[in-house]
C-alpha positions as semicolon CSV with decimal commas, in nm:
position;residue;x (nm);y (nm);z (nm)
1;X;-0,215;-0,215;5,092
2;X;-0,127;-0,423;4,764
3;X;0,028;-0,730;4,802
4;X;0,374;-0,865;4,604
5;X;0,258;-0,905;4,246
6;X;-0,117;-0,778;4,288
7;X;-0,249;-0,618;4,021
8;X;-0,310;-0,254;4,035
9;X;-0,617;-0,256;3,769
10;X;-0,834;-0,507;3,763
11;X;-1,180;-0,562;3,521
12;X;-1,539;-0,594;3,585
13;X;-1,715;-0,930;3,472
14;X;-1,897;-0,765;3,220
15;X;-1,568;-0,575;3,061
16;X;-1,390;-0,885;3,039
17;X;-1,687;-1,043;2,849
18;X;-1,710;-0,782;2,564
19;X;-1,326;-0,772;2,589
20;X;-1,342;-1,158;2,503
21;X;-1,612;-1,108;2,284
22;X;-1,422;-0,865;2,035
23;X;-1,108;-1,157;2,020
24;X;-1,356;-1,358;1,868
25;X;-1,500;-1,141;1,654
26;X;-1,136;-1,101;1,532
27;X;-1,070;-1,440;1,556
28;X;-1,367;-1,549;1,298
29;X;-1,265;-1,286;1,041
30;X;-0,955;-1,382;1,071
31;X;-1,036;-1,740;0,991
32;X;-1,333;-1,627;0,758
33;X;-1,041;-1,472;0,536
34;X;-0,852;-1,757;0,496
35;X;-1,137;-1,988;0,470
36;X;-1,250;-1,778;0,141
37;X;-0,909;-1,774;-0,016
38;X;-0,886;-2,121;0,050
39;X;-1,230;-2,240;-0,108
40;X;-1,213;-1,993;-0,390
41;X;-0,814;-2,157;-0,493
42;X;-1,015;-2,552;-0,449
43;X;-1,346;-2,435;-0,653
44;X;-1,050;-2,233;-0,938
45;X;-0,881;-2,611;-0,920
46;X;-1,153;-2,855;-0,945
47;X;-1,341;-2,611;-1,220
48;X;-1,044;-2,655;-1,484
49;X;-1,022;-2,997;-1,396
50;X;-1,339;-3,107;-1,456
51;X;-1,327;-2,865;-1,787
52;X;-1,579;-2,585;-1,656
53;X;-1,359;-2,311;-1,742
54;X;-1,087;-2,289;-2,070
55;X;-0,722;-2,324;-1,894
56;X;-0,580;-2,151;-2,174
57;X;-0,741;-1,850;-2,045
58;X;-0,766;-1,898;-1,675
59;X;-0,474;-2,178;-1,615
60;X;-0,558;-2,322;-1,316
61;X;-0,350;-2,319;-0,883
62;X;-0,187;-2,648;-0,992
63;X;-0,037;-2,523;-1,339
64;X;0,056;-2,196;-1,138
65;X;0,232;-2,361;-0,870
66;X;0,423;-2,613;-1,094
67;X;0,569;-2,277;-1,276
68;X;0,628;-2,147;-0,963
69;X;0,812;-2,396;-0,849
70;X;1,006;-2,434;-1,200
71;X;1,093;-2,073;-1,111
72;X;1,215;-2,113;-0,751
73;X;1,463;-2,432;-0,876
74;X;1,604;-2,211;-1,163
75;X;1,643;-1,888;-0,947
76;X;1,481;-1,658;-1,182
77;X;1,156;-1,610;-0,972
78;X;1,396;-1,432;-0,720
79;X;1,544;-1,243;-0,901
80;X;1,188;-1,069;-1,094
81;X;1,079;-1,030;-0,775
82;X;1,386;-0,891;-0,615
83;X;1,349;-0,612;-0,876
84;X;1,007;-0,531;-0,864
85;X;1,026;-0,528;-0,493
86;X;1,297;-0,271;-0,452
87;X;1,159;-0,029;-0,726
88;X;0,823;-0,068;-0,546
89;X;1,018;-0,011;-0,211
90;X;1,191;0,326;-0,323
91;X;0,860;0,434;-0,559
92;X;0,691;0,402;-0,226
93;X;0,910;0,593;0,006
94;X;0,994;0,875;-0,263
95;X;0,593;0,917;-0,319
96;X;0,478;0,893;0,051
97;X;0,782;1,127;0,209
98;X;0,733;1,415;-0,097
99;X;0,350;1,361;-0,063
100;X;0,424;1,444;0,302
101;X;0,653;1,693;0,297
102;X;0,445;1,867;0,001
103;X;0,110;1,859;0,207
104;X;0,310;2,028;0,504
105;X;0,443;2,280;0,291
106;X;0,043;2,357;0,207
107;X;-0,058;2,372;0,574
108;X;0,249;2,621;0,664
109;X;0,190;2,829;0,395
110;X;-0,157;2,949;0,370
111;X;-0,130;3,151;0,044
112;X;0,100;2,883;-0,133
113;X;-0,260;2,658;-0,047
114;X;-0,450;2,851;-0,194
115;X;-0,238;2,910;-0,542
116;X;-0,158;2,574;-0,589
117;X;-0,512;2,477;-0,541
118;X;-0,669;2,438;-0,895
119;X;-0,316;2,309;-0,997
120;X;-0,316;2,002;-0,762
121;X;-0,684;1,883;-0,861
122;X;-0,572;1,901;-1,238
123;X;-0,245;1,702;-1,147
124;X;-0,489;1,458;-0,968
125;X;-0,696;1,439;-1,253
126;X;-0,432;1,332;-1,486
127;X;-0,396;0,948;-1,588
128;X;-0,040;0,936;-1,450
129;X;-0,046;0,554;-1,643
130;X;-0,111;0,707;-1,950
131;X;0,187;0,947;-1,872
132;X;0,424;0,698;-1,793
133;X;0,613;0,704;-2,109
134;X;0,682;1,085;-2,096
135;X;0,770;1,010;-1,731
136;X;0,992;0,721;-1,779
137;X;1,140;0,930;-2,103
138;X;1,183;1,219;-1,831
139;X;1,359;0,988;-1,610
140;X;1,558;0,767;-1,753
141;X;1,479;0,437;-1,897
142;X;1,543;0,170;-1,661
143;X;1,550;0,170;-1,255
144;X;1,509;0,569;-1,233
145;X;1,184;0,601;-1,472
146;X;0,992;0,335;-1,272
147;X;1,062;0,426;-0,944
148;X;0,940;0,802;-1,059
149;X;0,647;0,684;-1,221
150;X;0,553;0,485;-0,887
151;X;0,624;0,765;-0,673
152;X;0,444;1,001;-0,933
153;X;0,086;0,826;-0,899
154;X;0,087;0,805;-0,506
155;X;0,197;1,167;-0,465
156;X;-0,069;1,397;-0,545
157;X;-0,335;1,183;-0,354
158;X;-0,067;1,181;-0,042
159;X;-0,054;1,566;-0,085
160;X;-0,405;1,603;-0,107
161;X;-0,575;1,360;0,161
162;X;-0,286;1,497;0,408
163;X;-0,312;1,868;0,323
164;X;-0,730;1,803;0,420
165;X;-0,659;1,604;0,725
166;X;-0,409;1,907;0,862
167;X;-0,683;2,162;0,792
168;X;-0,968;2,016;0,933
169;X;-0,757;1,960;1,305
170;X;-0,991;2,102;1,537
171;X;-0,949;2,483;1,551
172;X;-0,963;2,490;1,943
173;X;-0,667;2,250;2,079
174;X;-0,474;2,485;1,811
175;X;-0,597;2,832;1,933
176;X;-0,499;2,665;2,320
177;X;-0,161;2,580;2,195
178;X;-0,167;2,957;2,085
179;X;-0,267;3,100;2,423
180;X;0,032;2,905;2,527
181;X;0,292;3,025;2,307
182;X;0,326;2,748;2,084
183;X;0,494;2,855;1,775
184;X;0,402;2,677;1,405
185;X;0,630;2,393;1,451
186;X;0,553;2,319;1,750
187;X;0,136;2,288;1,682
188;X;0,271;2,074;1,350
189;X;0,452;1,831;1,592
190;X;0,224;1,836;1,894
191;X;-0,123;1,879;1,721
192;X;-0,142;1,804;1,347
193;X;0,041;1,499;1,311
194;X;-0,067;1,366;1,571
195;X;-0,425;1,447;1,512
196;X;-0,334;1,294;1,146
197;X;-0,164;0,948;1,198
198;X;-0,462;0,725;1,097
199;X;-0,461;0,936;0,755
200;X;-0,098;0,887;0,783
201;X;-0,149;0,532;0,809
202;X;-0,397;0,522;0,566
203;X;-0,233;0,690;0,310
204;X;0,095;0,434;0,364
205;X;-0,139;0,136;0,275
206;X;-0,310;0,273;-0,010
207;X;0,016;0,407;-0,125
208;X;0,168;0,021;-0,169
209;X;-0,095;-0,098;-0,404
210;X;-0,044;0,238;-0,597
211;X;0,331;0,210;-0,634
212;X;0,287;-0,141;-0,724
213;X;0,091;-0,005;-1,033
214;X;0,298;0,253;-1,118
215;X;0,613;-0,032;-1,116
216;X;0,434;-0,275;-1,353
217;X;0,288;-0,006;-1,599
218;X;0,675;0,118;-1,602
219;X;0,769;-0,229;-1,627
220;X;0,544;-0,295;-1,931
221;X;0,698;-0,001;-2,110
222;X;1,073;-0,058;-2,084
223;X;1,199;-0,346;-1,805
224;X;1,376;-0,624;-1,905
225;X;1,321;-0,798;-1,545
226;X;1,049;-0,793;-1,284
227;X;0,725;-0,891;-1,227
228;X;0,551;-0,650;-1,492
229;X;0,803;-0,818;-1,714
230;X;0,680;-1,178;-1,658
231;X;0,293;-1,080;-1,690
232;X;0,415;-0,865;-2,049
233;X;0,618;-1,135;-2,192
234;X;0,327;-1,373;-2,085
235;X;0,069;-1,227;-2,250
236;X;0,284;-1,163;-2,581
237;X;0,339;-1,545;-2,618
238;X;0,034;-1,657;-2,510
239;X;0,149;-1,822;-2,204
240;X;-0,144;-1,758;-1,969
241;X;0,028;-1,988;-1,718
242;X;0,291;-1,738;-1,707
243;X;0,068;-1,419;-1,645
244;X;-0,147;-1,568;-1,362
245;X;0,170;-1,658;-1,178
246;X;0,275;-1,326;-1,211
247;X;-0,038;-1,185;-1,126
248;X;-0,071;-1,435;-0,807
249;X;0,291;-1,366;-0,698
250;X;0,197;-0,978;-0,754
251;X;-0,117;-1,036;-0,480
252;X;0,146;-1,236;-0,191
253;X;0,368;-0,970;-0,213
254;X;0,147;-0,712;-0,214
255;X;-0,080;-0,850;0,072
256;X;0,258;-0,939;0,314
257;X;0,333;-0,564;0,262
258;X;0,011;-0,436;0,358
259;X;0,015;-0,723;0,675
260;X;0,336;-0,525;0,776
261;X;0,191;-0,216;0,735
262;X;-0,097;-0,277;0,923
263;X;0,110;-0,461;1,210
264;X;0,339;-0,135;1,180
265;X;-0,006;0,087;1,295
266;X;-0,070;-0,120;1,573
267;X;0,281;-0,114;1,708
268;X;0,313;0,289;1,692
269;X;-0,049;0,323;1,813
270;X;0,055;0,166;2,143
271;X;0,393;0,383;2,134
């Protein structure tokens, strides 16, 4: 009989050993990561100090982080980013949900599949960058055309990557859901997304570094705020101090919304 506050399950030596070991695996990547960014921001610093590379081109951490603070103290990094981030935000959600939505619309509809198949790897082939003028001029210039032209480069490869990943769910737990009475919706909910959520979760963070594309091409073209603004106006006035912190403050957001998207997989795996 258990006693108060016994544990139920308990591990052998040798589970808890290779449980251990994999936290330290974990643990030294983890570290390794940081250590890399770390050294490669001191090596960037000491280089244009010591006049091994041309700062005009390459600026230099401490030049960036001067502007950035300059920035922060006038308010006006805030507001770029504020801008960038929300068009990136709704590019994002508008590209993954119709990508979605589109590739389940495929699956249910075997002979829609099959028409639209030629049509979807010409769509993918498309530079949707080189488009994003007639996009943006489609749209609307302003908030409307980037936020389509993010959500139009992640949305064929979410309809794509999803629409394989449904047909390739093992033909057998379907044909038992069959045998069962299942109807179509009910082997989409039980069986194919299911069987799908690490393409799912996939697709979500490839899909942020694609809609942060599609926001700074649209940027380029016609913003007058934002990120892709900064890194534009940089370049056309030679201030290269400018476009690295752009670029840098690009790669932190960026990498905090993959970390969140990444955290976000773990969390629904256990659920």
């Amino acid at each position: 009989m258990l006693k108060k506050n016994e544990p139920i399950l308990s591990i052998s030596k040798e589970q808890g050993e290779y449980l251990q070991s994999i936290k330290k695996e974990q643990l030294f990547i983890k570290i390794s990561q940081v250590l890399l960014f770390v050294m490669s921001i001191i090596l960037w610093e000491l280089a244009a100090r010591h006049n091994f590379i041309d700062t005009f081109l390459t600026s230099s951490p401490g030049a960036i982080f001067e502007l950035i603070i300059r920035f922060i103290k006038d308010g006006s990094l805030f507001k770029h980013l504020y801008i960038s981030t929300m068009e990136t935000i709704v590019g994002f959600f508008a590209g993954t949900i119709v990508g979605l939505m589109a590739a389940v619309l495929l699956w249910w509809f075997e002979r829609l599949a099959k028409i639209m198949d030629p049509y979807m790897v010409i769509l993918n082939s498309l530079p949707k960058t080189a488009l994003a003028p007639i996009i943006i001029l489609w749209a609307g210039m302003g908030f409307s055309g980037i936020v389509v032209t993010a959500a139009s480069i992640s949305v064929i490869v979410t309809t794509m990557t999803l629409y394989t990943g449904f047909v390739n769910v093992e033909k057998d737990k379907i044909i038992l859901l069959k045998t069962f009475g299942a109807n179509k919706f009910q082997i989409l909910k039980k069986v194919i997304i299911p069987a799908n959520f690490p393409n799912i979760m996939s697709v979500i963070k490839v899909n942020i570094g694609l809609s942060w594309i599609g926001v700074i091409v649209g940027e380029f073209l016609v913003s007058k705020a934002g990120i892709g603004y900064l890194i534009l106006y940089g370049s056309q006035t030679f201030k290269l101090d400018l476009v690295m912190m752009g670029v840098f403050v690009l790669g932190v957001v960026a990498a905090i919304m993959y970390f969140f998207a990444a955290w976000l997989e773990k969390k629904l795996i256990k659920y």
